[in-house]
C-alpha positions in Angstrom: -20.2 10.6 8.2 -19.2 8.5 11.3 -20.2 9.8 14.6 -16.9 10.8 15.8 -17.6 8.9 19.3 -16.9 6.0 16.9 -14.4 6.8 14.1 -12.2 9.4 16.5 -10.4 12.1 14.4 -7.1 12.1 13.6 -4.4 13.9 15.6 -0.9 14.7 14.6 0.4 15.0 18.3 -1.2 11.6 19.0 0.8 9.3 16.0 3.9 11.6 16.9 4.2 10.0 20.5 3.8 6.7 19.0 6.7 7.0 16.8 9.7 4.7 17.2 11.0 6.0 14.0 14.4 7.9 13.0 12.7 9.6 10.0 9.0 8.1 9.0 6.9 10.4 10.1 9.1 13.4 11.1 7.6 15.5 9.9 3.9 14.8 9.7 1.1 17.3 8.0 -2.3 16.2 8.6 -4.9 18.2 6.5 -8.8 18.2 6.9 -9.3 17.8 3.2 -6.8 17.2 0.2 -7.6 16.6 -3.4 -4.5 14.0 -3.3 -2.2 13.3 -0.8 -0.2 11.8 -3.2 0.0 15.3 -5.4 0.4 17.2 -1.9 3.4 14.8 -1.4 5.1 15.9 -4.5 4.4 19.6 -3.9 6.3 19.3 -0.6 9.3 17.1 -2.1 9.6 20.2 -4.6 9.9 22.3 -2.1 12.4 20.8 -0.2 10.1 18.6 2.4 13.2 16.1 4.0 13.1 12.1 3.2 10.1 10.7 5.7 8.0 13.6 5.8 4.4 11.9 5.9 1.0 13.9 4.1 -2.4 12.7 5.9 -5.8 13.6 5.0 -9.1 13.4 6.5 -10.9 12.7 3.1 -9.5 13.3 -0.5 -11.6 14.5 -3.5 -9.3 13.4 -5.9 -7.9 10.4 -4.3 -5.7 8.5 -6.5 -5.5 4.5 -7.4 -3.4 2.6 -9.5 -3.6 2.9 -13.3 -5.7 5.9 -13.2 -8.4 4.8 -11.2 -9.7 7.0 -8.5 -10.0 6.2 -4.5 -13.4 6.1 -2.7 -12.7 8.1 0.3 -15.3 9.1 2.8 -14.7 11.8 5.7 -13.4 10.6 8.7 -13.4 7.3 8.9 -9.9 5.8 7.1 -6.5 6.1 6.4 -5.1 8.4 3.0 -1.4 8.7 3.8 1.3 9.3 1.4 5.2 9.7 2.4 8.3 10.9 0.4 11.2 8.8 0.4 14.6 10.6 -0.8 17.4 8.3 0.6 19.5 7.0 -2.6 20.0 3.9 -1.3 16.5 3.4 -0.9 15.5 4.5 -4.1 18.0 1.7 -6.2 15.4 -0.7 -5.3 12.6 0.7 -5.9 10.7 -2.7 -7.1 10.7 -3.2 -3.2 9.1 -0.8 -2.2 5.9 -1.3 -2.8 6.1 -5.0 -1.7 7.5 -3.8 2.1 5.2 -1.2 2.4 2.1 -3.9 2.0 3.8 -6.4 4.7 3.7 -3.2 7.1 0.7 -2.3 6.6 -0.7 -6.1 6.8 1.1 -6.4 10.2 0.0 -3.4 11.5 -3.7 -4.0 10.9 -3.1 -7.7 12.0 -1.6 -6.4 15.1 -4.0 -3.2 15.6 -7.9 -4.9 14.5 -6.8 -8.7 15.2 -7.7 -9.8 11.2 -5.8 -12.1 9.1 -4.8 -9.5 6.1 -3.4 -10.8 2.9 -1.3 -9.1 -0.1 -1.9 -9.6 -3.9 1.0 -8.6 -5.5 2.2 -5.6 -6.0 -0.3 -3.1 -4.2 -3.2 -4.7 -3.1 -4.4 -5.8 0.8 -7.3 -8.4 0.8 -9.5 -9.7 3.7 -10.6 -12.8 2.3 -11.3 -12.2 -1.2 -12.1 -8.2 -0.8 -10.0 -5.4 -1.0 -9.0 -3.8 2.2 -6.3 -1.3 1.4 -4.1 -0.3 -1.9 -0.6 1.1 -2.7 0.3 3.6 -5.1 4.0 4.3 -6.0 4.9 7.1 -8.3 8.4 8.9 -8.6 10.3 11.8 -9.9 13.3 11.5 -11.8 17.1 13.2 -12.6 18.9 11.6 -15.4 18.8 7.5 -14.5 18.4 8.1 -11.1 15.1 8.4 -9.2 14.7 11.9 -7.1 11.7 11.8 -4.9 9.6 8.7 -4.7 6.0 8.9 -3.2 4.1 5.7 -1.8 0.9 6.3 -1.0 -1.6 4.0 0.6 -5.0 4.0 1.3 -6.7 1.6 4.4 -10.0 1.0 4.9 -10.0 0.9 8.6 -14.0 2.2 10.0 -16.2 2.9 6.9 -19.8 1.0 7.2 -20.9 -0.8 3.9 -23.2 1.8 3.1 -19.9 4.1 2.9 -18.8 2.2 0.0 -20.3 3.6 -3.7 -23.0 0.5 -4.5 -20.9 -0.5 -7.2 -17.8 -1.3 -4.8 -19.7 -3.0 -1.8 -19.0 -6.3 -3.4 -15.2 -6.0 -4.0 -14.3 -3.7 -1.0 -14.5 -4.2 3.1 -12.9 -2.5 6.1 -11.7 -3.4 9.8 -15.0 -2.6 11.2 -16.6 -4.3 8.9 -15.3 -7.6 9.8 -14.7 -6.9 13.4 -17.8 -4.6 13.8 -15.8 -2.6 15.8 -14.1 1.0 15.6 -10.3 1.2 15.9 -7.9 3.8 16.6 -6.5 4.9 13.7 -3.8 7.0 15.2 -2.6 4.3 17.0 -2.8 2.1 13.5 -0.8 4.9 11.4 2.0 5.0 13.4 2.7 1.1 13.9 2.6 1.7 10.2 5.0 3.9 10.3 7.3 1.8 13.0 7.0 -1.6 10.5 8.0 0.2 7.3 11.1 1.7 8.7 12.4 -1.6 10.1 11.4 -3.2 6.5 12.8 -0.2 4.2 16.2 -0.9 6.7 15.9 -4.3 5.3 15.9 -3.2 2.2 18.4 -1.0 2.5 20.7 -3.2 3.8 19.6 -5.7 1.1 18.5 -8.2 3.0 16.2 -9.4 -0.1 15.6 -13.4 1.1 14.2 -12.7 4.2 11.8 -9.8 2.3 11.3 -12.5 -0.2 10.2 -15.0 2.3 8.1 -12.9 4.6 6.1 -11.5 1.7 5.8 -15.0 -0.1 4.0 -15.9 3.2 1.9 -13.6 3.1 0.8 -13.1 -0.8 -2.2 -15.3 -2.0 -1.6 -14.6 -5.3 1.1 -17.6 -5.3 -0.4 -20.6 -6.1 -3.3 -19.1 -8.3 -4.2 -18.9 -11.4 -4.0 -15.6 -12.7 -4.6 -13.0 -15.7 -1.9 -10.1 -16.0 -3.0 -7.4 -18.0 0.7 -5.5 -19.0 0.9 -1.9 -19.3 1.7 -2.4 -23.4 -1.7 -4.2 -23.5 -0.6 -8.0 -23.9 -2.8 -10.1 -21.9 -0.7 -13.3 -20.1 -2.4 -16.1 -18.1 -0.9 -18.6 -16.1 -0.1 -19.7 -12.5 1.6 -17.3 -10.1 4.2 -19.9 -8.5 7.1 -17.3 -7.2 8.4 -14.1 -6.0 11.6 -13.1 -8.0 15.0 -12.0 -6.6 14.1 -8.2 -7.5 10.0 -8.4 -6.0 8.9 -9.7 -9.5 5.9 -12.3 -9.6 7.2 -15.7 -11.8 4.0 -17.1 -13.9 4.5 -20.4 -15.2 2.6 -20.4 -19.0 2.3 -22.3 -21.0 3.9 -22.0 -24.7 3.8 -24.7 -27.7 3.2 -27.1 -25.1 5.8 -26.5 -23.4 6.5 -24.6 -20.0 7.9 -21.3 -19.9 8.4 -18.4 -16.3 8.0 -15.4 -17.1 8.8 -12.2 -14.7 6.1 -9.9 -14.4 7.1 -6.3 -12.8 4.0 -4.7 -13.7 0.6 -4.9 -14.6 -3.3 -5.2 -13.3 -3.6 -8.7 -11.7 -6.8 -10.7 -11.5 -7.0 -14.1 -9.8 -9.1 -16.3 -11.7 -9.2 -19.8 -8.8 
């Protein structure tokens, strides 16, 4: 565990005054431990918890990544946020969603811990070629249209190498670790918070070229070549070369010796070069 001169706790009060926001954030419920603020998230959508409320924990003993995997995350020292988003017109493009909430969070770290964080599309933040934060987007339902959606996000922001299980220390970093400095994470989660709502208003208001743009400049998967493993178990390689006009990444393969794009709106990306 961090010596809390270092890695200060967390305080609700604190990230509330920061707050420029209309709804992200209000309300906020910060929790010592959680097994998942994700499955917190959902239990206080159910129960009626408004559009913006925000679930922090200290640590998570169940902490949840994408495609089952689970989330390293050690006491004290990082960020394990989740926040339920209800607003309809929100909700219709959801494909966004993830994509804007990784452009806040890479500003607000660039902005807070002075590092050049990159996105791999969908959910992934990378200093250099490690992994500095995820995103995890999972939703509820009510006929076609989607209810509740939850995005969670995990940062690495003041954990120490030897924080990290062995087997991670070679794909996973933090702030401190290339800054070798603590940093403020209540000051950090709510310039989250401030970026995402002007970027989910952008959204809302479909401004989807500018998104487009912005997180093209910031995505190092374009230009790479890549292998997509699908969610119905096809493999696809190829080179990354676009973002589409609904957030999905255009590989170029190709087929018969010909070229063919194809639009990939989900699956486990690996860059090869």
């Amino acid at each position: 565990m961090a010596d809390p001169v270092q890695s200060t706790p967390l305080e609700a009060a604190s990230i509330e005054r920061r707050l420029t926001t209309r709804n992200l954030g209000r309300p906020l419920h910060l929790f010592a431990e959680l097994a998942s603020t994700n499955t917190t998230a959902f239990m206080l959508a159910d129960s009626g918890a408004p559009h913006g409320t925000v679930v922090l924990a200290e640590t998570q003993t169940a902490g949840k990544g994408r495609l089952g995997r689970q989330w390293t995350s050690p006491p004290h020292l990082n960020i394990y946020c989740s926040l339920i988003l209800k607003d309809p017109k929100l909700s219709r493009h959801v494909s966004w969603i993830p994509l804007v909430t990784g452009l806040a969070l890479a500003e607000a770290t660039r902005r807070a811990c002075g590092i050049g964080v990159s996105l791999k599309w969908p959910n992934d933040l990378l200093y250099g070629e490690k992994k500095i934060g995820g995103i995890l987007c999972e939703s509820t339902s009510q006929g076609s249209r989607i209810a509740t959606c939850v995005v969670g996000f995990g940062l690495n922001v003041n954990c120490r190498e030897t924080d990290f299980p062995e087997e991670l220390r070679s794909l996973a970093t933090s702030c401190h670790q290339a800054t070798s400095q603590f940093h403020d994470r209540n000051g950090l989660i709510a310039d989250i918070f401030n970026q995402l709502e002007n970027w989910y208003d952008c959204v809302i208001s479909e401004q989807f070229e500018h998104v487009r743009k912005s997180y093209e400049a910031s995505c190092v998967t374009l230009g790479r070549e890549v292998e997509i493993s699908c969610l119905a178990g096809q493999t696809i390689r190829g080179t990354a070369t676009n973002i589409g006009q609904d957030g999905a990444l255009l590989v170029s393969t190709m087929r018969e010796g010909k070229s063919h794009t194809l639009e990939i709106r989900a699956g486990d990306v690996r860059h090869l070069r």
